[in-house]
C-alpha positions as CSV (number, residue, x, y, z in Angstrom):
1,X,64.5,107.3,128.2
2,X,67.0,108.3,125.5
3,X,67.6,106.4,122.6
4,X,70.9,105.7,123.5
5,X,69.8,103.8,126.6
6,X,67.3,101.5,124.6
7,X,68.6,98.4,122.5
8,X,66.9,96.2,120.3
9,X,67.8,93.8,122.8
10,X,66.2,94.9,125.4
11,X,63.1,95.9,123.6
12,X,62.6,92.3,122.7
13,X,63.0,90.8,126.0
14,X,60.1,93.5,127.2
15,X,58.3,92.7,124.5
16,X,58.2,88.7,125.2
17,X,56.9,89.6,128.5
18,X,54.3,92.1,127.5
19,X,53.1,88.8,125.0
20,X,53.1,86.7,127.7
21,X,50.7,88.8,129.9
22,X,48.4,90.5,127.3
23,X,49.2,88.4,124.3
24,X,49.1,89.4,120.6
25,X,46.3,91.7,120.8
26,X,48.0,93.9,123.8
27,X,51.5,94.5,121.8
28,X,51.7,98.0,120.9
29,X,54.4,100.1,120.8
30,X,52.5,102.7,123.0
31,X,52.5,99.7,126.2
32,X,55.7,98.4,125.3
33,X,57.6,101.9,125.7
34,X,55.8,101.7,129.2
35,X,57.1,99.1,130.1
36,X,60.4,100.4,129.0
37,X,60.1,103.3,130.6
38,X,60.7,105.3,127.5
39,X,58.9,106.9,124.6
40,X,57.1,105.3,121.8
41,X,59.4,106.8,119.3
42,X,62.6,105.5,121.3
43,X,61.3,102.3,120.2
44,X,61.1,102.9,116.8
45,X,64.7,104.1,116.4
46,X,65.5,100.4,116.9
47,X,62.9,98.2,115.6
48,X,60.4,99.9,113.0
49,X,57.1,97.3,112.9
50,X,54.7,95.7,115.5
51,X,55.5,92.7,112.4
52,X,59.2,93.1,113.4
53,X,58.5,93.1,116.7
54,X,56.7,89.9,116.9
55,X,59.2,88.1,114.9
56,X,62.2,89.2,116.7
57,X,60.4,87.8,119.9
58,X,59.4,84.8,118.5
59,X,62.8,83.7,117.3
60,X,64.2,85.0,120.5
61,X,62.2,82.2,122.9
62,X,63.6,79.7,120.3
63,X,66.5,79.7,122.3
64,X,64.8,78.4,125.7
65,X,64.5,75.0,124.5
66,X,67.6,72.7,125.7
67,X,69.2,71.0,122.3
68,X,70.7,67.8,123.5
69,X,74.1,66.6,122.4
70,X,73.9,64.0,119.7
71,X,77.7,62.8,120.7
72,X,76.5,62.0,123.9
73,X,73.3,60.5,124.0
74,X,70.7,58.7,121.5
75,X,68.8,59.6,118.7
76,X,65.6,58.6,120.6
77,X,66.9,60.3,123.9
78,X,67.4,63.4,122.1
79,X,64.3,63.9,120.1
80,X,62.2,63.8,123.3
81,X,64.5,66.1,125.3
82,X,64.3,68.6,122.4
83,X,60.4,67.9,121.7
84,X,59.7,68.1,125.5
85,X,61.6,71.6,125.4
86,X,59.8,73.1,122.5
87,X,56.2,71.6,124.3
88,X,57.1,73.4,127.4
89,X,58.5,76.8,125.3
90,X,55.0,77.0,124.0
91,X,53.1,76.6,127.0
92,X,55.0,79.2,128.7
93,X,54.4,81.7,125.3
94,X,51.0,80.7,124.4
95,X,50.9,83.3,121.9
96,X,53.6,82.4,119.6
97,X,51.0,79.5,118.5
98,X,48.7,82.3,117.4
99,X,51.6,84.3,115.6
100,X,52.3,81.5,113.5
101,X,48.9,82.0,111.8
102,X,49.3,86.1,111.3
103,X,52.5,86.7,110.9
104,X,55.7,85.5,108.9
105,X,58.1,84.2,111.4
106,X,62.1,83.6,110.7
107,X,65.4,84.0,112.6
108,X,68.5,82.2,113.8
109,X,66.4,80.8,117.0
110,X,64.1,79.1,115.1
111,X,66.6,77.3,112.8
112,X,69.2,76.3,114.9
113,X,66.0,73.9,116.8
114,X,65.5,73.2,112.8
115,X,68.9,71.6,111.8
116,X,69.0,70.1,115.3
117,X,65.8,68.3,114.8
118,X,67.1,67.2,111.5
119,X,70.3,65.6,112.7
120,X,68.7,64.3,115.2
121,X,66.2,61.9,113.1
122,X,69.4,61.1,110.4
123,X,71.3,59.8,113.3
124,X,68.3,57.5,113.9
125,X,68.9,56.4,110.4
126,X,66.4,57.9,108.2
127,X,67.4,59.0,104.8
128,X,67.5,63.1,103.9
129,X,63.7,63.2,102.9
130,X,62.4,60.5,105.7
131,X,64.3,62.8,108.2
132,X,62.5,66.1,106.8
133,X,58.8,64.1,107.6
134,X,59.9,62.7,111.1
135,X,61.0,66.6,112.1
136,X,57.7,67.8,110.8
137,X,55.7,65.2,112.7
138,X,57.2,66.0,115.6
139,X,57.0,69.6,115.6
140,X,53.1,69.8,114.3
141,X,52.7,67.1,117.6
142,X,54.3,69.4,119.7
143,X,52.4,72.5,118.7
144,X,49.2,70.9,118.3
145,X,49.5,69.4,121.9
146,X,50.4,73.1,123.4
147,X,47.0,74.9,121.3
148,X,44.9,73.9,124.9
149,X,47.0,75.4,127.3
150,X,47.3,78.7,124.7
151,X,43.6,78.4,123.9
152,X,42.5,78.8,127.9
153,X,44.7,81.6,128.3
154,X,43.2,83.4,125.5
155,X,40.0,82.8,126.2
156,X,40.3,83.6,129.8
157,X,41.8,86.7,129.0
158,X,39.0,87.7,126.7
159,X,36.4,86.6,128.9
160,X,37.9,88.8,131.9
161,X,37.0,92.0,129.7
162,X,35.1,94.3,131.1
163,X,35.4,92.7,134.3
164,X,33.4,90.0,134.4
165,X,34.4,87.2,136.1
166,X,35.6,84.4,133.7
167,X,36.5,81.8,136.2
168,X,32.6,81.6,136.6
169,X,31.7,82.0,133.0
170,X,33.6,78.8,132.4
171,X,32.3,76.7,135.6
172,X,29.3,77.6,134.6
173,X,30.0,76.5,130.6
174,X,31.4,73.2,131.8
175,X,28.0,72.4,134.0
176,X,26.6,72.5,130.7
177,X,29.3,70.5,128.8
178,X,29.1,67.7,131.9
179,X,24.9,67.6,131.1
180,X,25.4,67.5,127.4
181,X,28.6,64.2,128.2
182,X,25.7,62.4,130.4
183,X,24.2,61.6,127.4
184,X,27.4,59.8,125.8
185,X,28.3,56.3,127.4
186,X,31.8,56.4,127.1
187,X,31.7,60.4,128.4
188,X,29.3,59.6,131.1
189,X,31.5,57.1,132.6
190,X,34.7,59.1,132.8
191,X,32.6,61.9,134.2
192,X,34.0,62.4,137.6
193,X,37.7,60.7,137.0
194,X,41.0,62.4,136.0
195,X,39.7,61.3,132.2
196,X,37.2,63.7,132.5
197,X,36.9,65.9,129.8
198,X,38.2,69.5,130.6
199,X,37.3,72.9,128.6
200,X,40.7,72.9,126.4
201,X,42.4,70.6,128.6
202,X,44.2,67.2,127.6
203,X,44.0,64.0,130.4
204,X,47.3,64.5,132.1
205,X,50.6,62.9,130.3
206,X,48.9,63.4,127.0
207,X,51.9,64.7,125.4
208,X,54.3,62.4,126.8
209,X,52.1,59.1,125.9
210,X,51.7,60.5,122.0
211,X,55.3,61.6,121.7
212,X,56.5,58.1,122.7
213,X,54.1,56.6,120.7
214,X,55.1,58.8,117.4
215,X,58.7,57.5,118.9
216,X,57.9,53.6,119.0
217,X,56.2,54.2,115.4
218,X,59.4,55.8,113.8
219,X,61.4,52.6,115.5
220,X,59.5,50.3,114.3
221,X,59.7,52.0,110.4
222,X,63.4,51.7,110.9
223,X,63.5,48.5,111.9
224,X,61.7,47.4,109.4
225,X,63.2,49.0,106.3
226,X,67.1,47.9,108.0
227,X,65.0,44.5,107.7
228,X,63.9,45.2,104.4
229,X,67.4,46.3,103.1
230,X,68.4,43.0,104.1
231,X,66.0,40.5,102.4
């Protein structure tokens, strides 16, 4: 493909979805100008680095996640439509959880969710510093929770190397984690319910009962320093 044809735009977009499928370790520029159709060196007339690379995709999926309107709806409302958002953005990208421990990540995309998240928790009333905690809480929550989801696709991706058959290497790996639970009361009796623990695998609404919780925590602190004011 000519240069002319490529843009940096494009290049990213083909480069989120060539993370997606072979993660960090399968970005190169060599499979990403086959995907493109084009030569390696096309590429590099637009973006020079694999480091560049990752970053520009990074800050481009930023963008996914639905910012709520803070005119037209609550503080509380709004922080879990935006925290849901940027839970489900990082399940879909697994890898941009590992790219935040190996490469320096910045952008527009990225900070736009940041000053959002900010409003968000002074409309609830916290002061400046109070509402720079509450966005980090959230946000560690949020990627914490999604580390499962991005941990089984690596894994399973690595196990499926030389073609063996990883479905049946982790069957056979959770046999052994059920035998080693049998021996714990609390384990043994969730054995064989939705509770039961999963290889990297949270009981379902996980997420959704911790983010309300953080929520109902961060009312209550509110409450009680309006309270405080008061008195």
């Amino acid at each position: 493909m000519p240069r002319d044809t490529l843009t940096a735009d494009r290049i990213v977009h083909a480069a989120i979805g060539l993370l997606d499928d072979e993660g960090l370790d399968g970005l190169n520029m060599r499979s990403l100008a086959k995907r493109l159709g084009s030569a390696a060196t096309a590429v590099y007339w637009h973006i020079k680095t694999k480091d560049d690379l990752v970053r520009l995709a990074s800050d481009a999926i930023w963008y996914e996640i639905e910012q709520p309107d803070l005119d037209a709806t609550d503080w509380r409302t709004a922080a879990t439509i935006q925290a849901t958002g940027m839970h489900a953005m990082l399940t879909r990208h697994p890898w941009l959880g590992q790219a935040f421990g190996s490469h320096l990540m910045h952008g527009p995309g990225q900070a736009r969710h940041d000053d959002v998240s900010l409003a968000i928790y002074e409309k609830a009333g916290f002061t400046a510093a109070d509402a720079d905690r509450a966005a980090a809480t959230v946000f560690i929550f949020a990627l914490g929770s999604a580390l499962g989801p991005a941990a089984e696709v690596s894994l399973r991706r690595r196990l499926s190397k030389d073609g063996a058959d990883a479905e049946q290497l982790m069957t056979d790996a959770m046999t052994r984690a059920t035998e080693t639970a049998q021996q714990f009361p609390r384990l043994r009796e969730r054995l064989g319910t939705p509770a039961a623990p999963q290889y990297t695998a949270a009981p379902d609404n996980t997420f959704e009962f911790g983010l309300q919780s953080i929520l109902d925590g961060f009312e209550a602190r509110l409450t009680a320093d309006r309270t405080n004011r008061r008195e």
